[in-house]
C-alpha positions in Angstrom: 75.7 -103.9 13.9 79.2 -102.9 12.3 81.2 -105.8 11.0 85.0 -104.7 9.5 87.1 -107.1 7.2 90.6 -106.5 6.9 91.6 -108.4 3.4 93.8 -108.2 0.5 91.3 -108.9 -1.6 88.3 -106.4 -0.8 87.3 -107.0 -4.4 86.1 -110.0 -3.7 83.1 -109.3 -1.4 81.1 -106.6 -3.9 79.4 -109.0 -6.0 78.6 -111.0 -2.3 77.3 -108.1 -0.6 74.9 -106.9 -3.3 73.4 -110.4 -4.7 70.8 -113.1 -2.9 68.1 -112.5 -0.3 71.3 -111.6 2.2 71.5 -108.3 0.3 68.5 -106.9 2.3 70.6 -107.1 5.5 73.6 -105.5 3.8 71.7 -102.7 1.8 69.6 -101.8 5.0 72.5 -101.2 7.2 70.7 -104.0 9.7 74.5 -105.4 8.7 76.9 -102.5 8.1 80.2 -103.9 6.5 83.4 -102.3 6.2 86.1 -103.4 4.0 89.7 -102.3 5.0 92.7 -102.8 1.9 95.6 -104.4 4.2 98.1 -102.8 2.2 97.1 -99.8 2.7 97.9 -100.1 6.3 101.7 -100.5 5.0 104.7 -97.8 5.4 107.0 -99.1 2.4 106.8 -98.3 -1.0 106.2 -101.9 -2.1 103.4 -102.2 0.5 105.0 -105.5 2.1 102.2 -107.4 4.1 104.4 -110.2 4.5 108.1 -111.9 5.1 110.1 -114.9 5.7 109.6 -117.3 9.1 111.8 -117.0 11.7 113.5 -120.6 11.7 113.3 -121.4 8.0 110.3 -123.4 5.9 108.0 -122.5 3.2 105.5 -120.0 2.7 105.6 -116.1 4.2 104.2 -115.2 7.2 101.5 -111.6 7.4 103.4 -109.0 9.2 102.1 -107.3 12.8 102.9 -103.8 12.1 100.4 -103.4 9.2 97.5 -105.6 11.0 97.8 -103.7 14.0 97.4 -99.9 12.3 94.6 -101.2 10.7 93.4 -102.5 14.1 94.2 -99.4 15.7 92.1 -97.5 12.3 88.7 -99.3 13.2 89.1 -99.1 17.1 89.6 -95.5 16.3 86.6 -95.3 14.1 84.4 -97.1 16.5 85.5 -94.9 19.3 84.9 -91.7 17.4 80.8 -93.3 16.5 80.4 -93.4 20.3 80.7 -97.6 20.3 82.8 -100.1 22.2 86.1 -101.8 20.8 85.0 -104.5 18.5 86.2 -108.4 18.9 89.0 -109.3 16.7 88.0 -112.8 14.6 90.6 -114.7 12.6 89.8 -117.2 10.4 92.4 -120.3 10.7 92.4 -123.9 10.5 93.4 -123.8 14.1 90.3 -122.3 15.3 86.9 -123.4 16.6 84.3 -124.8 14.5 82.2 -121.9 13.4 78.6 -123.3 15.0 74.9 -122.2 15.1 75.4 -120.6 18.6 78.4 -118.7 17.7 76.4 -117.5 14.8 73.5 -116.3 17.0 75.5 -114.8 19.6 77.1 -112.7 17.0 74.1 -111.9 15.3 72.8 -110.1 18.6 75.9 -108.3 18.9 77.5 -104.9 17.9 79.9 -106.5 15.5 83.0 -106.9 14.9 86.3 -106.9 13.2 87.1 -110.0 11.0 90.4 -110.7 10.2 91.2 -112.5 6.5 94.7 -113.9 6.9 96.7 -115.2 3.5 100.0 -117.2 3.1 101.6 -119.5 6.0 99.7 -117.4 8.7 100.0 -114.6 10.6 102.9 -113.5 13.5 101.8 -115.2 16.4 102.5 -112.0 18.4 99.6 -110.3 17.2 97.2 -113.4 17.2 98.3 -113.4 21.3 97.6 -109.3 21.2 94.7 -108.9 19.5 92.7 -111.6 18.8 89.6 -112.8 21.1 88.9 -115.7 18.4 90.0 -118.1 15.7 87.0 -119.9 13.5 87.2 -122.5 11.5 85.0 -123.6 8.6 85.9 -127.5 8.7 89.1 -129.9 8.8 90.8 -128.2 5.7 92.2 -125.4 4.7 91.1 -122.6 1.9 94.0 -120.3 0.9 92.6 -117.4 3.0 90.1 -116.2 5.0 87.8 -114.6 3.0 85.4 -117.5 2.2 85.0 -118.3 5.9 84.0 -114.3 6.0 81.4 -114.4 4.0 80.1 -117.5 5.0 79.9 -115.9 8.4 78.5 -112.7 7.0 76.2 -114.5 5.1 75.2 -116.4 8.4 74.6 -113.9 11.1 73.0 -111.4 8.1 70.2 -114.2 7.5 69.5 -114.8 11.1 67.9 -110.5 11.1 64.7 -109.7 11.0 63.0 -109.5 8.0 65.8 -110.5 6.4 64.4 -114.3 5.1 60.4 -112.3 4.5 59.7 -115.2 7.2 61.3 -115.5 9.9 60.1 -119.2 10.8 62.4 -119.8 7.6 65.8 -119.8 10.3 64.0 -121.1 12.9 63.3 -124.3 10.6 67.5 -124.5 10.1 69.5 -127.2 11.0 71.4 -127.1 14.1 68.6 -124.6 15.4 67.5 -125.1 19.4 64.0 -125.9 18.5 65.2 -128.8 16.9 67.3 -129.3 20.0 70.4 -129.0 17.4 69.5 -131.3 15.1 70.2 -131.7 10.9 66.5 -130.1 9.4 64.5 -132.9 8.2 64.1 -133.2 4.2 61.2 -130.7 2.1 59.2 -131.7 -0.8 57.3 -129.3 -3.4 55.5 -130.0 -6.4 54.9 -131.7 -8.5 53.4 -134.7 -6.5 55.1 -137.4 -8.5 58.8 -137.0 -10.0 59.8 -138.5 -13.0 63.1 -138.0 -13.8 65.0 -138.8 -17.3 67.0 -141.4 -16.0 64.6 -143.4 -14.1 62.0 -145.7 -14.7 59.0 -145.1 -12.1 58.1 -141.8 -10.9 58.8 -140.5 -7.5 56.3 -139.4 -5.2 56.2 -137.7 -2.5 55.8 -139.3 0.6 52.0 -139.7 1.7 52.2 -138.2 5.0 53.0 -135.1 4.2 49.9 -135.0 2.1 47.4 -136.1 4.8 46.7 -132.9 5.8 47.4 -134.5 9.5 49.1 -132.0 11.2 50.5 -134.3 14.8 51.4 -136.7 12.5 53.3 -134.6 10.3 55.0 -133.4 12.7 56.2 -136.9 14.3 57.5 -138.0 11.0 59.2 -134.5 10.2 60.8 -135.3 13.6 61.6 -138.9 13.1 63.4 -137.9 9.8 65.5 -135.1 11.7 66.5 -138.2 13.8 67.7 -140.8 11.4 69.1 -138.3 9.5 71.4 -136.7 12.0 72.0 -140.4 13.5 73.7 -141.4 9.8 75.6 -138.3 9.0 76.2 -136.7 12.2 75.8 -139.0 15.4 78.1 -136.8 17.6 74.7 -134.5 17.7 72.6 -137.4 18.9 74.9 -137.9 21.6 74.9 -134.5 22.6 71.2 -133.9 22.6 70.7 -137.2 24.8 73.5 -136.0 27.1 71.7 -132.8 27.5 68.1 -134.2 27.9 66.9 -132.6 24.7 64.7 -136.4 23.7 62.1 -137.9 24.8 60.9 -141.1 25.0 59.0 -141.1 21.6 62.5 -139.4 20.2 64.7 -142.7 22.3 61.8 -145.4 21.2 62.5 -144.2 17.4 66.4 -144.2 17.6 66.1 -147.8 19.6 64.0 -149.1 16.9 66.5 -147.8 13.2 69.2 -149.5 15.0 70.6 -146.9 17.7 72.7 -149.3 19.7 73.8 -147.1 22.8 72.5 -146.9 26.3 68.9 -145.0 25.7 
């Protein structure tokens, strides 16, 4: 898959691209990423990417002209390697939350091109032209979209094969179907009991997970997933009970820490 990034601020993806397990994805070509300078894109001397808002305010607002001949470059260079026109992604505070099953679907795909916008934003014209999608990160804004690039990079480049040296290692992830989009539940590793400088008593770790009891193992793992999510993310219990994704073992728990809806 072929993923292009139009920044102004190409310089900042090296050191991403070629550090951390990820890099496999990257260095293989499994993720093939192409970085396009904005400015280059520009027809004045000064390499203006930007001017004033129509109607007064702060800030600048990205030009259309350079955006779309950089558009128009990649479609070009897509065409000419035989392959469809790629999606256009902009990152923005307006768009959707960037989810596990966005993730996935694009990590199945061919690519495609994501947009980095600076300053106030970008001319609305273009957005309504050329853009299939905006993403979001979370309820605040970064000063560009570059970090929400990555992150995305970094997410649908984890998700190929080979890419984790097990592959059960995404399956495990929060949000993942097979936890019916839960949070993960919490790991342990040794040493068996935790002291740390601070405290008193050591910590251990909990005594199910070294019964060597694999069912119920697996019931706690399960019941942690669901208190979990239920104190830091509730809105996913409510949307794997609307969509039939617990049982009654899975209702019976949430009943018991407290759940006080409709089960």
């Amino acid at each position: 898959m072929r993923f292009d990034v139009v920044t102004l601020f190409p310089e900042l993806f090296a050191p991403f691209l070629t550090q951390g397990i990820t890099r496999r994805a990257f260095s293989s070509g499994m993720v093939d990423v192409h970085m396009h300078q904005l400015r280059d894109f520009t027809e004045d001397n000064y390499h203006r990417v930007d001017d004033r808002p129509y109607g007064g305010g702060p800030g600048m607002v990205m030009l259309a002209q350079p955006l779309e001949r950089c558009i128009q470059h990649v479609y070009a260079q897509c065409a000419a390697q035989g392959g469809n026109l790629p999606p256009v992604l902009l990152f923005s505070p307006a768009g959707r939350p960037m989810t596990h099953q966005i993730v996935s679907e694009l990590a199945q795909g061919a690519g495609a091109i994501l947009l980095c916008g600076r300053y106030e934003g970008i001319d609305q014209r273009f957005i309504d032209h050329y853009v299939q999608m905006e993403l979001s990160l979370g309820d605040f804004v970064l000063s560009g979209g570059e970090i929400p690039a990555m992150a995305l990079l970094d997410a649908v480049a984890r998700l190929q094969p080979g890419v984790l040296g097990d592959d059960l290692s995404s399956i495990q992830d929060s949000f993942h179907p097979v936890h019916d989009g839960l949070l993960d539940y919490p790991h342990y590793t040794r040493p068996e009991r935790l002291l740390f400088q601070e405290e008193g008593d050591a910590q251990a770790v909990p005594s199910v997970l070294l019964s060597g009891d694999h069912a119920k193992i697996a019931r706690w793992r399960r019941e942690q997933q669901l208190q979990l999510t239920w104190q830091r993310r509730p809105e996913l219990i409510e949307k794997a009970l609307s969509q039939g994704l617990l049982d009654r073992n899975d209702r019976d728990f949430l009943e018991k820490i407290g759940y006080n809806k409709r089960l």
